[in-house]
C-alpha positions in Angstrom: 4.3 17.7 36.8 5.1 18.9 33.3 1.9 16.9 31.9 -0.3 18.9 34.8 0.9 22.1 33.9 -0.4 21.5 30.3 -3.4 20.0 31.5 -4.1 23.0 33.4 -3.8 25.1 31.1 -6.5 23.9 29.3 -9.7 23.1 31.3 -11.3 21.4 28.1 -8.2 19.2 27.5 -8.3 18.0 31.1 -11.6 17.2 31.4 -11.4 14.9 28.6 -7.9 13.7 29.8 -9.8 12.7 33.3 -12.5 11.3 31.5 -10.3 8.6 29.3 -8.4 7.5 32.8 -11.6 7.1 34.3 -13.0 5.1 32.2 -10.0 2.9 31.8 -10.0 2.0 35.6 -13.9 2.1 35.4 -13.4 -1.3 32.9 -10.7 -2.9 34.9 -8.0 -1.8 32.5 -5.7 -0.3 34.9 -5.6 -1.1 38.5 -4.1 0.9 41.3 -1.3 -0.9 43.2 1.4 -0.5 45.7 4.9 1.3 44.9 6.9 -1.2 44.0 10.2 -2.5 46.0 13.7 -3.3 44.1 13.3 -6.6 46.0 10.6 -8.0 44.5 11.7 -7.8 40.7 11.6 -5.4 37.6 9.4 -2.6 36.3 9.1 -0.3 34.7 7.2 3.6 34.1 5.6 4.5 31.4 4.9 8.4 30.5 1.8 9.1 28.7 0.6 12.4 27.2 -3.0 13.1 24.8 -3.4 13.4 21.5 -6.3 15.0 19.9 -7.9 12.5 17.0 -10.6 13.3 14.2 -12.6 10.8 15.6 -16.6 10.3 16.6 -16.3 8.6 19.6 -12.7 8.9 20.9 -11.8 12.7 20.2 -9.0 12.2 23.0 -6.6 9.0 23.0 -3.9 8.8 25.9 -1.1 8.1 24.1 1.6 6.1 26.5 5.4 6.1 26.1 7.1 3.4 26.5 9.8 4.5 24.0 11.0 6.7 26.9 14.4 6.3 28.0 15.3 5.2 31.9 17.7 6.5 34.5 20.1 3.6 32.3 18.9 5.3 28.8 17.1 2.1 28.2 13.4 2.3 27.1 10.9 -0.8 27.8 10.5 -1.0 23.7 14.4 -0.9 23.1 14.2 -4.6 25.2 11.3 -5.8 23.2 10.7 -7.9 20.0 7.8 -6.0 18.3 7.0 -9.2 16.1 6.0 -10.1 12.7 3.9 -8.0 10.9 0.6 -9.5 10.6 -1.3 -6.2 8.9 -2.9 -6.1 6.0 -1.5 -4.5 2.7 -4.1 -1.5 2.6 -3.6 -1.3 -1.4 -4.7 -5.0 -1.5 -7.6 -4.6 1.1 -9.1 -1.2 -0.6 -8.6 -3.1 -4.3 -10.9 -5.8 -2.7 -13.5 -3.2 -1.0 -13.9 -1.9 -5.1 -15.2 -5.3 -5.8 -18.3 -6.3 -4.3 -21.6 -5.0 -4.9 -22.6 -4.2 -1.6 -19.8 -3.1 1.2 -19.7 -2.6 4.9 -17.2 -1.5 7.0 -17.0 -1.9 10.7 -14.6 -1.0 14.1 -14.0 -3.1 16.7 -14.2 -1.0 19.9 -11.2 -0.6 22.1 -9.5 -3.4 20.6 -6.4 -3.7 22.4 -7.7 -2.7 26.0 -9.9 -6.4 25.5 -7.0 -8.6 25.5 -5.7 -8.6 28.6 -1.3 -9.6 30.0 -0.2 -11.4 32.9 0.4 -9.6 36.2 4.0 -10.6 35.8 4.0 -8.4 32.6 1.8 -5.3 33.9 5.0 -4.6 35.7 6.5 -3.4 32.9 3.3 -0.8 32.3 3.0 1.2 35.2 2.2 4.4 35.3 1.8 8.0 37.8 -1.5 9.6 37.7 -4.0 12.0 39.3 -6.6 13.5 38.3 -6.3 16.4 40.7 -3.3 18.5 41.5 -4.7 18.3 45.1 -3.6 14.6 46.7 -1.0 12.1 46.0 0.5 10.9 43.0 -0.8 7.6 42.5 0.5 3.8 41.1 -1.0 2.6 38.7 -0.6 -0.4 36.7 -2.1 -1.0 32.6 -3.9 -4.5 32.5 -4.1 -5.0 28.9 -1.9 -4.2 25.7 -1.6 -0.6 25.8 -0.8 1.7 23.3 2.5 3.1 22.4 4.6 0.2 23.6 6.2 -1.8 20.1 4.6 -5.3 20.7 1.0 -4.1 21.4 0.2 -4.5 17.6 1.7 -7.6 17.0 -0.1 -8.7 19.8 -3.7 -7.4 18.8 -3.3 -8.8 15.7 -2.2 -12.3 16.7 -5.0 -12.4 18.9 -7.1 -11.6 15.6 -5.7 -14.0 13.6 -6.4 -16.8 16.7 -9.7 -16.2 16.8 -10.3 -16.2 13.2 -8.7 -19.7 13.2 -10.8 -21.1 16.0 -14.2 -20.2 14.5 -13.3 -21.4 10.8 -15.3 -24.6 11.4 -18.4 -22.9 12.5 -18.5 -19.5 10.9 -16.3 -20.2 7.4 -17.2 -17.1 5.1 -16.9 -14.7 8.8 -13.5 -16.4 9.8 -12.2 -15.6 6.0 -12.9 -11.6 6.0 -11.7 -11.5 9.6 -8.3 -12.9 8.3 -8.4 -11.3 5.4 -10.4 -8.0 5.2 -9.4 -6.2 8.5 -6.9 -3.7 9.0 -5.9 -2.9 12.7 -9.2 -2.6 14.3 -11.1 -1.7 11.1 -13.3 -4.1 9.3 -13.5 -3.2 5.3 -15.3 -5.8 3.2 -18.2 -7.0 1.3 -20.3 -9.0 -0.2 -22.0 -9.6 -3.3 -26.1 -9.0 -2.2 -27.4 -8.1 0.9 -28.5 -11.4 2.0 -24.7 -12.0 2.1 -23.8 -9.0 3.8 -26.2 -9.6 6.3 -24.9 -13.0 6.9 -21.3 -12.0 7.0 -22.0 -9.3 9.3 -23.9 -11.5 12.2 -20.7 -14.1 11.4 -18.5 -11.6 12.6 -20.3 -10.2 15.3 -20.5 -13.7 16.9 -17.1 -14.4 16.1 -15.7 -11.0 18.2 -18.2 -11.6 21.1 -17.2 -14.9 21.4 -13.2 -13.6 22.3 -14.8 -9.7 24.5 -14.8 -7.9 21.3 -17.9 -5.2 20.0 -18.0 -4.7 16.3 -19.7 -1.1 16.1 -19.4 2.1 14.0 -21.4 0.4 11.0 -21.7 1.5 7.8 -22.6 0.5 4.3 -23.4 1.8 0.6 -26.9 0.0 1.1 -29.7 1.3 3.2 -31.1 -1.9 3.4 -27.7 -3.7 4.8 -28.4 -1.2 8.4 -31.7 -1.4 9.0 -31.7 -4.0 11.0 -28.4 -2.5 13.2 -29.2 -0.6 16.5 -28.3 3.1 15.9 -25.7 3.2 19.1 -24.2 1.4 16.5 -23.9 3.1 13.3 -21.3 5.4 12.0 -23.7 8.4 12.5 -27.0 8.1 13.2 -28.0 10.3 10.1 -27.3 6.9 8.1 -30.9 5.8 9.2 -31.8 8.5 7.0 -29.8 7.3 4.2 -31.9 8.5 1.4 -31.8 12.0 3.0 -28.1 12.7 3.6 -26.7 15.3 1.5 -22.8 14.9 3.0 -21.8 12.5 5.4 -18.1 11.0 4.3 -16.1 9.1 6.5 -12.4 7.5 6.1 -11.9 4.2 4.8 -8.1 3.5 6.1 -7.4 6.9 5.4 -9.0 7.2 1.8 -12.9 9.9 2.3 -15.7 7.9 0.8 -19.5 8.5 0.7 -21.3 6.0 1.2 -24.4 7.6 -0.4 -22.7 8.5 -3.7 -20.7 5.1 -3.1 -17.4 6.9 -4.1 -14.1 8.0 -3.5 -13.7 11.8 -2.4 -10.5 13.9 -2.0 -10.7 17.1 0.6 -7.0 19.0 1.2 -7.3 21.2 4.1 -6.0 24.0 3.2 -2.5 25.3 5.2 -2.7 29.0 6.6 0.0 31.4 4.7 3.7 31.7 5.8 6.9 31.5 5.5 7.5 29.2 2.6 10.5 26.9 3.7 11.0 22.9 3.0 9.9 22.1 5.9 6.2 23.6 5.2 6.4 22.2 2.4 6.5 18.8 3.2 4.2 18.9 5.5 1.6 20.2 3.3 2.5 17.6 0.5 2.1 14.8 3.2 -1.5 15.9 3.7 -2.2 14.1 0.5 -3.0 10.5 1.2 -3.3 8.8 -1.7 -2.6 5.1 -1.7 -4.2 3.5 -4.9 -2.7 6.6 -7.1 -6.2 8.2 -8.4 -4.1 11.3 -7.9 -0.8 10.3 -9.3 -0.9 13.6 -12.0 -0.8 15.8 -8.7 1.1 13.4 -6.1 3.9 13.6 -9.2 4.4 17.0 -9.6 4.3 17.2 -5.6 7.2 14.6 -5.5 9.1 16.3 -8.2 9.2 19.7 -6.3 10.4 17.7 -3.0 13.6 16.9 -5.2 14.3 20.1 -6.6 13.9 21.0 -3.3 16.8 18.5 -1.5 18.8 19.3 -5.0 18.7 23.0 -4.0 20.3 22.3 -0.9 18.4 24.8 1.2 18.0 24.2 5.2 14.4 22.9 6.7 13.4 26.1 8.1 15.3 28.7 5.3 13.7 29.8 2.4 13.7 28.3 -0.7 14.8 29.7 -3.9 12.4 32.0 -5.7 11.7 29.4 -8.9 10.7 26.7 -6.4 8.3 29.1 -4.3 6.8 30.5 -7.0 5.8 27.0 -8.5 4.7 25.5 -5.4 2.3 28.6 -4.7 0.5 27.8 -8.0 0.3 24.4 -6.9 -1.0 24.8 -3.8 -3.7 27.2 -4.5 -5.0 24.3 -7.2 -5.2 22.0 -4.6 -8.7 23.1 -3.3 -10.2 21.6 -6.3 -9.2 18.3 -5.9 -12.8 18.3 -3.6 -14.7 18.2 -7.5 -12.7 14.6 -8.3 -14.9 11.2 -7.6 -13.8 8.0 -7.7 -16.8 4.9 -8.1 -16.0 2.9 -5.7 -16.8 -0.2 -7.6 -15.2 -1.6 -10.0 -17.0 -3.8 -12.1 -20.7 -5.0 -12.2 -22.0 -8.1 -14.4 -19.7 -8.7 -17.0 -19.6 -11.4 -19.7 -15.4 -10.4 -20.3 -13.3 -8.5 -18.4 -9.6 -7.5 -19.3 -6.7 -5.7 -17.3 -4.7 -3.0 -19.6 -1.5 -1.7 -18.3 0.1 1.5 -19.6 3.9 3.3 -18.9 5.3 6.0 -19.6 8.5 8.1 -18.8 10.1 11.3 -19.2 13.3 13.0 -18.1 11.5 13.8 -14.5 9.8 11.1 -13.9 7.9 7.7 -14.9 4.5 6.1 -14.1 2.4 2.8 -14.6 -1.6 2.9 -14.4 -4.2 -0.1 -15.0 -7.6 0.0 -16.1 -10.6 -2.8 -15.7 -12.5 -2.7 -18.8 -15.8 -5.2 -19.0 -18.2 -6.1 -21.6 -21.6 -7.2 -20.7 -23.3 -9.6 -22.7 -25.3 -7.1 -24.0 -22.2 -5.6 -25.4 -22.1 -2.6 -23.1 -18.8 -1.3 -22.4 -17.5 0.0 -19.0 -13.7 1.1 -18.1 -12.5 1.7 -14.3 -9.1 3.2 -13.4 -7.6 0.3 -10.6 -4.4 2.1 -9.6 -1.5 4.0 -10.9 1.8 4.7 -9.5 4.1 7.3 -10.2 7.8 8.1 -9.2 10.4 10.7 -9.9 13.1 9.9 -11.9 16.7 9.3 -10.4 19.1 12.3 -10.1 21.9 9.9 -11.6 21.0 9.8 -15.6 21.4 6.5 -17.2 21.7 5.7 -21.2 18.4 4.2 -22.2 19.7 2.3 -25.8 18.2 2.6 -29.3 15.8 -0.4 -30.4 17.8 -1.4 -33.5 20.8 -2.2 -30.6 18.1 -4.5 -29.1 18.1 -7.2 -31.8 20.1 -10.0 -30.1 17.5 -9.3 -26.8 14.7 -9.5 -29.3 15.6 -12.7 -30.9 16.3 -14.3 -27.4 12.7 -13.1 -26.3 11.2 -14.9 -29.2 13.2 -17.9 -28.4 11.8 -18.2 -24.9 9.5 -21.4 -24.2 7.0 -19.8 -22.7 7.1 -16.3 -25.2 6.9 -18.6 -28.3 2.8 -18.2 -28.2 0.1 -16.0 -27.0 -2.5 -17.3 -24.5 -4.7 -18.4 -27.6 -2.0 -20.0 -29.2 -1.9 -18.8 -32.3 1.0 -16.5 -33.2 4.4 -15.8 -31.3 4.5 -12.9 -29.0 5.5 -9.7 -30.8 7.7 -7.2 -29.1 6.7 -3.5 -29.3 9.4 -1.6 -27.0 13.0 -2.3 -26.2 13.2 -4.6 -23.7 15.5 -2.6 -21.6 13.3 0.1 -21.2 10.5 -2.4 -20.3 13.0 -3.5 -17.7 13.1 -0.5 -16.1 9.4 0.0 -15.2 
C-alpha cells in the first residue's frame, strides 16, 4: 500500500515502475504462483521499491529488499552467506585500461536476471505486486538472482568466472579479459591494434552467448574498432559519427572519459545553497569519485576539512563553526573548475625504456605518495604520465618522527642487508637518502 501511494503520486514514476515488472514477467523472470501454505515449507517476501539511475537504457531499476526484517526480525540476507568476493580491484582494472593502444568497453545486459535458481530457492524471493490499484494483490515469485538480496553478486560473478574457465580452450585471449578485465557487468579492456580488438571483442561475444548473456553498450577510442557493431548496440548512436562528436562522455566504473579526446574528465555537480552543516558537507565531498588520485591536491584538502569537522565536535545537522564554513565555501565554489582538468588515458606508447618514479611527502596535516611513468623512445623522445597518487590526513595523535644522525645504527644494518648490499646493476651499494623511520611510515 505504502509503495502505491508513492507510485501514485507520480504518474511518470509508475509508468516506468509497470513497465520494469512487465518486462520481467514478459522474459520469464518472475512467475505468478499460488499463496503459499505453512504446510508445504518456507518462504519468504521480499519488498521492493525504485530507484532512479543515470543510465541510457535502464533509467528505473526495481530495487528488492531482502534485508527486510520478518514478523521474527529476521531478514532472508541475515540467514545467508554472501560469499567470496570475486570483483575486481577497480584501481588495478582502470591501471590496465591506461595501457593498450586501442580500448573498448562493453555491458552485459541484464546480467543477473540470465542465470536462473531452483524453484526450491525462488521460495525465498517472492514478492506482492499489481500494477493497478484496481484488482487483487498478486504472488509472485523472482526466477533468477535478483537484486538486493547479499548472495546475488557472488553468485553473478561465479557464474562469470565458470564460464570463463569452460571456454579457455577454445577462446584463450577472450576467456583471459573475461576473468580478468570485467567488473560486475562492465567489460573494460583493450588491446594493442584493432585487429586485436576486433578479435577479442567477437571472443567475448561468443563466449556470453554461449552461457544467455548479450554484450551491448559498445564503445571505443577507435572509430574503426565500431564499425562493424550494429548501432542497437553502441553506447550512443552518435558514436557512428565519431569524427563529428563534440561531447559525448560516459563513465568508466565511475571515472567520465571521452572517448573522442581518449581522456579522463572530471564534472562536480554543483549542490544548491543551504544550511551549511556536516552532514551537507559530506555529502558534497562524496560527490568526488576519484579512485586513481589525479585529484589528490583537492580530495586532500576535502579530507582534511572532514576532520576538523569531527574534531569540532559539532552534530550532523548543526552548524559548523564559522572558520570551517568559511573555508569550505571557498572550496566549494573552486570546484566547478575541476571540468578544465584532462587526464590521457594512455599511458605509454612505443618506448625503447621505461622507468617508475615514486615521490612522498608529509606535513603536519597530512602525507601523500604519487608515481609517474616516464619512457624514452629510441629516438630519444621523452614522455612522463602521472599513474596514481594517494593522499591521507595525518593522525590526530602526534608521534616523534627522530633526527637522521639518531638513525646510524638503522643505517649501518640497511647496508648490511644481503639483498641492499648492491643496486640492480651491481655496481655500488645502495645509498640511503631519508631516515629509515620516516620511510617506514609511508
Amino acid at each position: 500500500m505504502s509503495l502505491e501511494r508513492k507510485l501514485n503520486s507520480n504518474p511518470k514514476f509508475k509508468r516506468a515502475y509497470v513497465e520494469f515488472m512487465d518486462d520481467y514477467e514478459a522474459r520469464g523472470h518472475l512467475e505468478e504462483v499460488e499463496p503459499p501454505s505453512t504446510s508445504k515449507g518456507h518462504f519468504y517476501y521480499i519488498p521492493h521499491h525504485g530507484i532512479l539511475r543515470d543510465s541510457v537504457t535502464t533509467p528505473l531499476r526495481v530495487v528488492f529488499d531482502a534485508s527486510a526484517k520478518d514478523a521474527n526480525e529476521v531478514s532472508l540476507n541475515a540467514t545467508l552467506l554472501a560469499g567470496p568476493k570475486f570483483q575486481t580491484n577497480i584501481f588495478d582494472l582502470l591501471t590496465r585500461f591506461r595501457w593498450h593502444a586501442v580500448v573498448f568497453t562493453g555491458d552485459v545486459k541484464q546480467m543477473y536476471r540470465q542465470i536462473l535458481v531452483s524453484d526450491e530457492d525462488a521460495e525465498f524471493q517472492r514478492i506482492l505486486w499489481r500494477p493497478s490499484a484496481v484488482g487483487p494483490v498478486r504472488d509472485y515469485r523472482l526466477k533468477t538472482v535478483t537484486y538486493g538480496v547479499s548472495a546475488a553478486p557472488f553468485q553473478a560473478l561465479r557464474t562469470m568466472a565458470q564460464l570463463a574457465s569452460d571456454s579457455a580452450a577454445a577462446y584463450p585471449s577472450g576467456s583471459t579479459v573475461l576473468a580478468r578485465d570485467i567488473y560486475v557487468d562492465d567489460v573494460v579492456t583493450g588491446a594493442d591494434s584493432v585487429e586485436q580488438a576486433r578479435l577479442l571483442q567477437v571472443n567475448l561475444t561468443k563466449i556470453l552467448s554461449s552461457g544467455g548473456f548479450h554484450l551491448r553498450k559498445w564503445t571505443s577510442n577507435i572509430s574503426e574498432f565500431l564499425e562493424s557493431l550494429p548501432s542497437s548496440d553502441l553506447y550512443s548512436e552518435d558514436l557512428k559519427h565519431f569524427e563529428e562528436m563534440t561531447d559525448i562522455s560516459l563513465k568508466i566504473l565511475g571515472l567520465l572519459w571521452q572517448p573522442q579526446s581518449d581522456s579522463f574528465r572530471f564534472r562536480v555537480a554543483a549542490a544548491p545553497n543551504g544550511r551549511c552543516t556536516k552532514r551537507t558537507i559530506l555529502s558534497e565531498i562524496a560527490r568526488i569519485f576519484d579512485p586513481l588520485g589525479f585529484l589528490s591536491p583537492v580530495t586532500f584538502l576535502a579530507k582534511y576539512l572532514m576532520q576538523l569537522l569531527w574534531v569540532s565536535g559539532v552534530s550532523w545537522d548543526g552548524d559548523v563553526p564559522e572558520s570551517i564554513r568559511l573555508e569550505w565555501q571557498e572550496f566549494k565554489t573552486q570546484l566547478s573548475s575541476l571540468s578544465a582538468v584532462a587526464v590521457p588515458r594512455r599511458l605509454v606508447g612505443k618506448f625503447d625504456e621505461l622507468h617508475l618514479h615514486g615521490f612522498c611527502d608529509a606535513s603536519e596535516r597530512g602525507f601523500c605518495a604519487v608515481i609517474y611513468c616516464r619512457t624514452v623512445t629510441e629516438e630519444g623522445d621523452v614522455d612522463v604520465q602521472l599513474v596514481c597518487a594517494k593522499s591521507k590526513v595525518a593522525p590526530l595523535r602526534k608521534f616523534w618522527s627522530p633526527r637522521v644522525s639518531s638513525m646510524r645504527p638503522f643505517k649501518a644494518a640497511w647496508k648490511a642487508w644481503p639483498w641492499s648490499q648492491t643496486t640492480a646493476t651491481g655496481s655500488r651499494p645502495v645509498s640511503m637518502t631519508a631516515p629509515i623511520g620516516n620511510a617506514n611510515r609511508f
